[in-house]
C-alpha positions in Angstrom: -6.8 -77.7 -43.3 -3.1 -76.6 -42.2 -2.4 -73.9 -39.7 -2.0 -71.6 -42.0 -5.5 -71.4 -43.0 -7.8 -69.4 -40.8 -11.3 -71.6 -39.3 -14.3 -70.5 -37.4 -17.0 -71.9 -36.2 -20.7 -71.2 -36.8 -21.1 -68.8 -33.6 -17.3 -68.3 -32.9 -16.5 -64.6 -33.0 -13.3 -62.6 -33.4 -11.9 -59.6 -31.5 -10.2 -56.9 -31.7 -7.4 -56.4 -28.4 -5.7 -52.9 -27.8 -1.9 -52.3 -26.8 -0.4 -49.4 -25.7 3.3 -48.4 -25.2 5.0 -45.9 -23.5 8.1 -46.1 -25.1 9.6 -46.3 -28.9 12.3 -48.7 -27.5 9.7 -51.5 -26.6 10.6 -54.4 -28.4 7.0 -55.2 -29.7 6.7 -52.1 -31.3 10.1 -52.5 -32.6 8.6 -55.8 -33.8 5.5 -54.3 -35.5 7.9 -52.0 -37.2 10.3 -54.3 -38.1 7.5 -56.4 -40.1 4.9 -53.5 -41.1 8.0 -52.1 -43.1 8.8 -55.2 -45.0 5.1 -55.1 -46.3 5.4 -51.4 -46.6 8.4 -52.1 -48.9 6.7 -55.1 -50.6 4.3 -53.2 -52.6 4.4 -51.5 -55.4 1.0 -49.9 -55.4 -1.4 -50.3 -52.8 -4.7 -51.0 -54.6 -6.8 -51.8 -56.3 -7.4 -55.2 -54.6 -9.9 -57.9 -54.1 -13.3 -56.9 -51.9 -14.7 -59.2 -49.0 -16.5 -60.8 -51.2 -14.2 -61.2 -54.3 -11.7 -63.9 -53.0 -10.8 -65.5 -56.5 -9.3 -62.2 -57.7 -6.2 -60.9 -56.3 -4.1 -58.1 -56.8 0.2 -58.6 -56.3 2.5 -56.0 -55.8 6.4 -56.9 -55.3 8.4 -53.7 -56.4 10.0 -51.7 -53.5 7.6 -48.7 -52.7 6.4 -47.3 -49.9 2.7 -46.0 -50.5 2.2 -42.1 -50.3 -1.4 -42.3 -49.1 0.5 -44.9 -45.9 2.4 -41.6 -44.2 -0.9 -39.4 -44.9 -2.6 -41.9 -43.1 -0.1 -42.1 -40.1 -0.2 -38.7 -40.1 -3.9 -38.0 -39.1 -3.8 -41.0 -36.7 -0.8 -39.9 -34.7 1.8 -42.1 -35.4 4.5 -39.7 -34.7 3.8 -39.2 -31.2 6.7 -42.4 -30.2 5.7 -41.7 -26.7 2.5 -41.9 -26.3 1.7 -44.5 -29.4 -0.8 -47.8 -29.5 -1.8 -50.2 -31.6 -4.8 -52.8 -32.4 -5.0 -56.5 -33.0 -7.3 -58.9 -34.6 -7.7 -62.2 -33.0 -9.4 -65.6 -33.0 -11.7 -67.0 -30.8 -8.4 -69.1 -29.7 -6.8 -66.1 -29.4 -4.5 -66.8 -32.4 -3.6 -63.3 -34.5 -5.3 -62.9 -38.2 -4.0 -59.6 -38.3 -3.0 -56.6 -36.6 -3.5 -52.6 -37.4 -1.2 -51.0 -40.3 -1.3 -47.8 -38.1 -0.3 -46.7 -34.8 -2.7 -44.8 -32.7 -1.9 -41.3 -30.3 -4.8 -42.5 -28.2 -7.0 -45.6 -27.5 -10.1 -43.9 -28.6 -8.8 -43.0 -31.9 -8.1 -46.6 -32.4 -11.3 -47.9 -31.3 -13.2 -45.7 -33.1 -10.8 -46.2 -36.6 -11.8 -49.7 -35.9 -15.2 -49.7 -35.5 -15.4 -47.4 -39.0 -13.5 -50.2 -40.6 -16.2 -52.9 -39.6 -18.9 -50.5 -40.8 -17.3 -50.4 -44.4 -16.5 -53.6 -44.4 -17.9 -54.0 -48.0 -15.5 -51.4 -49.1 -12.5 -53.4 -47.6 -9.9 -54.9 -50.0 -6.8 -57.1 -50.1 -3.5 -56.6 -51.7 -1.1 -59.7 -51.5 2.6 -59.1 -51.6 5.7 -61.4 -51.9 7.7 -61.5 -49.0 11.3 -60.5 -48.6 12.8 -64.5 -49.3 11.6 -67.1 -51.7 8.1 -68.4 -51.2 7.1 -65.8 -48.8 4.4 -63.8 -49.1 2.0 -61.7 -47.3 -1.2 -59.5 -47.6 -2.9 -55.9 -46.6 -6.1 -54.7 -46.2 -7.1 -50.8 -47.9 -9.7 -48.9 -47.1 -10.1 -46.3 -50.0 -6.3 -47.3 -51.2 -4.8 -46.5 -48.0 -3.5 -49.5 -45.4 -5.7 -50.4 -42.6 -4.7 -53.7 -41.5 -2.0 -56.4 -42.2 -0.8 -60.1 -41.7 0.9 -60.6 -38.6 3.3 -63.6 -40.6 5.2 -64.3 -43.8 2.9 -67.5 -45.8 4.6 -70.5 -47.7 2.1 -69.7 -50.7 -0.3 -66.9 -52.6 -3.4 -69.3 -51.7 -2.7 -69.3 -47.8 -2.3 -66.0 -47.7 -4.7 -65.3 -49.8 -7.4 -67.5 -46.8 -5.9 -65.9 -44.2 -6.4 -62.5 -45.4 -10.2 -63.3 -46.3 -10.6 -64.9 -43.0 -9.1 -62.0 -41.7 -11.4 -59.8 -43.4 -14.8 -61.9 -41.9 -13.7 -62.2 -38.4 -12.9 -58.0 -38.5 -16.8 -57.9 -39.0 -17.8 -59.7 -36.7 -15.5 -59.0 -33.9 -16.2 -57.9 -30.7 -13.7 -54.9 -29.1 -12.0 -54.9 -25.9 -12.9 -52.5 -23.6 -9.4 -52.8 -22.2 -5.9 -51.4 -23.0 -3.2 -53.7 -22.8 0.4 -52.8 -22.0 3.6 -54.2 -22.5 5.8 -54.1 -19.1 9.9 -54.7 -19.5 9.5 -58.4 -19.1 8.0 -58.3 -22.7 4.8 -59.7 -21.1 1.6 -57.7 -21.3 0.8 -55.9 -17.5 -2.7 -56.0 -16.4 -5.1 -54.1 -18.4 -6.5 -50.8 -17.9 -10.2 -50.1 -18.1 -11.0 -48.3 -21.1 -12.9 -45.3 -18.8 -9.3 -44.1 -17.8 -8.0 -44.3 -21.4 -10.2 -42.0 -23.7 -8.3 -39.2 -24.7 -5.0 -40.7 -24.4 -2.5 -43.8 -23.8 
């Protein structure tokens, strides 16, 4: 098994981290958005895909398009509040990252609560893999009623990697425990300490 194929162990469990920033300059966000609008630019529709438990067939979109039902989505969670703006990530018990929100959030409770609806319609969940923006690239996102919920955090050397890390994804989001922490990114691009999630429900 190469690293690009996602593992777990019988009792190893996911989670789900949160990370807040306080500015549109930071350079993880700028990251996230750098990434989330290759994908974005990748498909040409978003759906239909292939269900949790469907992972021999797979939907491929590679024309230029960026999906309407994406900025309705944004919309309703927020995502034009630069300033006050956060984001989720899916990680292994190792702490490596299967995959991280397609969304940005105007407050940690929104977040938490988008994911813990995803988990609970995690039957409903499907995959769409994309080619990448170079040769033998190519990457995946998650829909939840044909809008974007979730994407790969890396480009993949084949369909069939991506296609393993997007179902492991997909498990591990089940399963996985969240954090009932906010992490924030401080100037050193290193994450400060974490603030308790009783400080952080309506906001950032």
């Amino acid at each position: 098994m190469t690293e690009d194929q996602v593992a777990h162990g019988e009792g190893a469990r996911g989670r789900v981290t949160f990370t807040a920033f306080s500015s549109a300059d930071d350079p993880m966000l700028i990251a996230w958005g750098r990434f989330r609008s290759q994908l974005a630019g990748a498909g040409d529709q978003i759906g239909p895909g292939i269900k949790a438990s469907a992972a021999r067939t797979v939907a491929t979109a590679t024309a230029p398009h960026r999906p309407a039902a994406a900025a309705a989505a944004e919309e309703r969670h927020g995502r034009g509040d630069a300033q006050a703006s956060g984001l989720w990530r899916l990680l292994a018990s190792n702490n490596r990252e299967l995959g991280r929100s397609y969304l940005l959030y105007s407050s940690h409770a929104a977040a938490r609560t988008h994911v813990q609806r995803l988990q609970a319609a995690s039957a409903g969940l499907e995959v769409v893999i994309m080619d990448g923006p170079v040769n033998a690239s190519h990457g995946w996102v998650v829909t939840c009623g044909g809008t974007p919920v979730m994407t790969c955090g890396r480009w993949y050397s084949s369909t069939s990697t991506s296609i393993a890390s997007a179902m492991g994804a997909l498990a591990a989001l089940h399963r996985a425990v969240l954090s009932e922490d906010v992490d924030r990114t401080a100037p050193s691009r290193r994450f400060s300490r974490r603030v308790p999630m009783k400080s952080q429900v309506d906001a950032w």
